[in-house]
N, C-alpha and C positions, 0 to 999 in steps of 0.2 A: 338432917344434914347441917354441919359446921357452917353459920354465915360467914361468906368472905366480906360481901358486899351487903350494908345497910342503909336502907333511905328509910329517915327513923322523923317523921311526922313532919316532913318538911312544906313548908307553905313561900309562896313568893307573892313580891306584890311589886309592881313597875307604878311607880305614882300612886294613884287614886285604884290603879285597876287590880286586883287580885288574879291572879295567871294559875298560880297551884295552892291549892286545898289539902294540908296536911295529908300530905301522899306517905303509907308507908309499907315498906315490903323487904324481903330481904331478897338475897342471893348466895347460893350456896356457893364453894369451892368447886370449878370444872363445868358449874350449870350455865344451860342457852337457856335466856329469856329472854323474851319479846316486850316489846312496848308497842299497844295499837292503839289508837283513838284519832277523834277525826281532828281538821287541822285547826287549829287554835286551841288546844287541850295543855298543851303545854310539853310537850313531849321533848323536842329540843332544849326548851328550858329546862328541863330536871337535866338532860345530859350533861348540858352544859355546869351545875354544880355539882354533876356526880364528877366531874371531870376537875374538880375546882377552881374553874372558867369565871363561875358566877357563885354569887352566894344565896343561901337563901336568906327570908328574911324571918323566917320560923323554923326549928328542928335542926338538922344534922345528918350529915353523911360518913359514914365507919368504914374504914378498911381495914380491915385485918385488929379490928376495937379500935383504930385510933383517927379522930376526925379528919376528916379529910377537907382540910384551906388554902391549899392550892395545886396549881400542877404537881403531879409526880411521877417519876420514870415508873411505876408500878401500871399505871393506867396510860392505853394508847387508844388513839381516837382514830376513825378512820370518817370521813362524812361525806355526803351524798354530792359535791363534787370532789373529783378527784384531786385537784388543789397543785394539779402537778407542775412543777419549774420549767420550762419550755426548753432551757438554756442546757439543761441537765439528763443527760442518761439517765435510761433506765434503772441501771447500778445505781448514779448520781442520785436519784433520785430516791431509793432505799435508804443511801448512807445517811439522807441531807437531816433527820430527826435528832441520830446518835451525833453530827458534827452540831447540832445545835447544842446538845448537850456538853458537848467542851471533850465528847470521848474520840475524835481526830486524833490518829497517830494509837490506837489501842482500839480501831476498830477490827474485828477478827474476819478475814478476810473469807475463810472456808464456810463458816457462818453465815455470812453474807449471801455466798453462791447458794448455799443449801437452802436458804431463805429462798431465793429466785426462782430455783429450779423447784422449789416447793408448790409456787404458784403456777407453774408452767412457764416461766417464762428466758427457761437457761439460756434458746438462742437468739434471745433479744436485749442481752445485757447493754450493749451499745447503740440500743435506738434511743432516738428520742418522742417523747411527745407526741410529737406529728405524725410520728410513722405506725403508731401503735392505735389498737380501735379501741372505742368504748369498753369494752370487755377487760381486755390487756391493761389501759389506762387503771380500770379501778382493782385489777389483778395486783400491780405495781402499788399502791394505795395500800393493799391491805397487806404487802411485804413490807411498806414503809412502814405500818405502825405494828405490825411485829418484830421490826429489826432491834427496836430498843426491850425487848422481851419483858412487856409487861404484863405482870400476873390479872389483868381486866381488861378486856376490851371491848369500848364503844362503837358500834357501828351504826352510823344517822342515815337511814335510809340510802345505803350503798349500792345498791342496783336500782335505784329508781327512773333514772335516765336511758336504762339499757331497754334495748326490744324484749318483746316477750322469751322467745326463744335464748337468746344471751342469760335472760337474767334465771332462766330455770338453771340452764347449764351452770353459771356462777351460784344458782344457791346448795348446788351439787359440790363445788370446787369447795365452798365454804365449809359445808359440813366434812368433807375431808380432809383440810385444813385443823378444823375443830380436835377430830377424830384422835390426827398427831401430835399436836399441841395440846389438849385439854385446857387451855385458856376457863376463864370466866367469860359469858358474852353479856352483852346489853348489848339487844338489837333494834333497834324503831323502826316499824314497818307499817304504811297504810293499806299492804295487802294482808288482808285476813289469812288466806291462806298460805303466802309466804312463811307466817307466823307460826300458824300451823304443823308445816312441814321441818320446820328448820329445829322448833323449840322443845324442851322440857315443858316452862309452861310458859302461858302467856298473861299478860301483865295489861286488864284493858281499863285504860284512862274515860271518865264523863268528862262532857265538856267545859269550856273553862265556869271557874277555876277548874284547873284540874284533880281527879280523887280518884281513886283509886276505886273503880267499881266492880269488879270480880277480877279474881288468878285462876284463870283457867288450867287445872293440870293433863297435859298432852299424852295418854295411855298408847303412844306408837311403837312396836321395837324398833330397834335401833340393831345393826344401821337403816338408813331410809334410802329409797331411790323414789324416782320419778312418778312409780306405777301404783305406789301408795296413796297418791292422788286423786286414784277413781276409786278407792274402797267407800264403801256405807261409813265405815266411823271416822275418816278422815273427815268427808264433810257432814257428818253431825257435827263433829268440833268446829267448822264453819260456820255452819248454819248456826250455833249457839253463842256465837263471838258475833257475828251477824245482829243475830236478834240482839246483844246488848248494845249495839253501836248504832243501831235504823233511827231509833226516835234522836241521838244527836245526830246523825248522817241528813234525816229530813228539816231538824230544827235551823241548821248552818244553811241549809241550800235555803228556805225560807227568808230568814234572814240576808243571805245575797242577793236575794232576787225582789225583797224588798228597799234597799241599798240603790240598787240599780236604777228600779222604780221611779226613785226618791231625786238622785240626777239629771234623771230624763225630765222631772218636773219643769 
């Protein structure tokens, strides 16, 4: 497969501390990958310079061959709050990405609706905010960062807030989404199985610095529903994403609980 997207040995370092470990991997054209590891791996920090938010301080990010140093309408971000304008419709709130980019007055109107209506959300173009639940809220979210139709899309833990029940039915809505669109994905997930179910493969980060310690390839057909979930080889690819993550899953809870320790002194 043709890389669309490349994260080509990039390392970062905040002061004194190293956060990413020449991380590198690619991403094909249309493919869902995942990003798991536990939290301080750096996971948001690579999003954020694949997104070219931040920079790294080693390597390089490629889109479509050519580096990527800053924002671009190719790449849309959607992140784990919904980030929504309180003040602003539902609509409002789709438009409010493509008005930042100066395209007011050529924004395509039937586009728009077909977006909405994409996500479920046709008869609630005129709520706001407050009226809409958790579900809906990060629905609108992810029509927001496909309204400026970018060829990548970052998603930072986008159902993490939602109930169990919500956020299956939303990773159902996504892969359907996926399915019409064929987007590129970068998805960050700290459930394993999310990961799992949603991805081609999965991309699992060691603790910081962050590296790149196995690409899990996800042998599922496609399409996937729910009930894929109780098969035997679903969760072997659990269980094996599992077993690489325990020894940092147990080293971080170590470390906080020595932390805590350390206060209470």
């Amino acid at each position: 497969m043709t890389p669309k997207l490349e994260i080509k040995n990039v390392s970062k370092f905040f002061g004194d501390t190293q956060v990413l470990n020449d991380v590198d991997f690619s991403i094909g054209d249309g493919e869902f990958v995942s990003i798991v590891g536990t939290s301080g791996c750096g996971k948001t920090t690579l999003l954020r310079i694949v997104a070219g938010l931040d920079h790294p301080t080693g390597g390089e990010v490629v889109l479509d061959g050519q580096p990527v140093e800053e924002p671009t309408r190719k790449i849309g971000i959607a992140f784990q709050s919904d980030r929504l304008l309180p003040w602003r419709t539902v609509r409002k709130n789709v438009t409010f990405g493509l008005e930042l980019g100066k395209a007011e007055g050529k924004i395509d109107s039937d586009r728009i609706d077909a977006l909405i209506d994409l996500v479920g959300l046709a008869d609630f173009t005129k709520f706001y905010p407050y009226q809409l639940s958790g579900g809906m809220k990060q629905r609108v979210n992810l029509a927001r960062a496909l309204a400026v139709d970018p060829e990548v899309l970052l998603l930072d833990e986008p159902f993490a807030a939602l109930d169990a029940q919500t956020r299956e039915l939303m990773q159902l809505e996504l892969l359907r989404i996926w399915g019409e669109q064929k987007k590129t994905v970068y998805f960050i997930t700290h459930q394993i199985d999310e990961a799992v179910f949603l991805s081609d493969r999965v991309i699992v980060l060691e603790r910081r610095p962050g590296h790149v310690r196995d690409i899990i390839e996800i042998d599922l057909d496609r399409p996937r529903d729910l009930s894929i979930k109780r098969t035997k080889k679903f969760n072997e690819y659990v269980e094996q994403i599992w077993s690489l993550l325990e020894r940092d899953v147990r080293n971080a809870d170590m470390e906080t609980n020595n932390t805590i320790r350390a206060r209470n002194v």
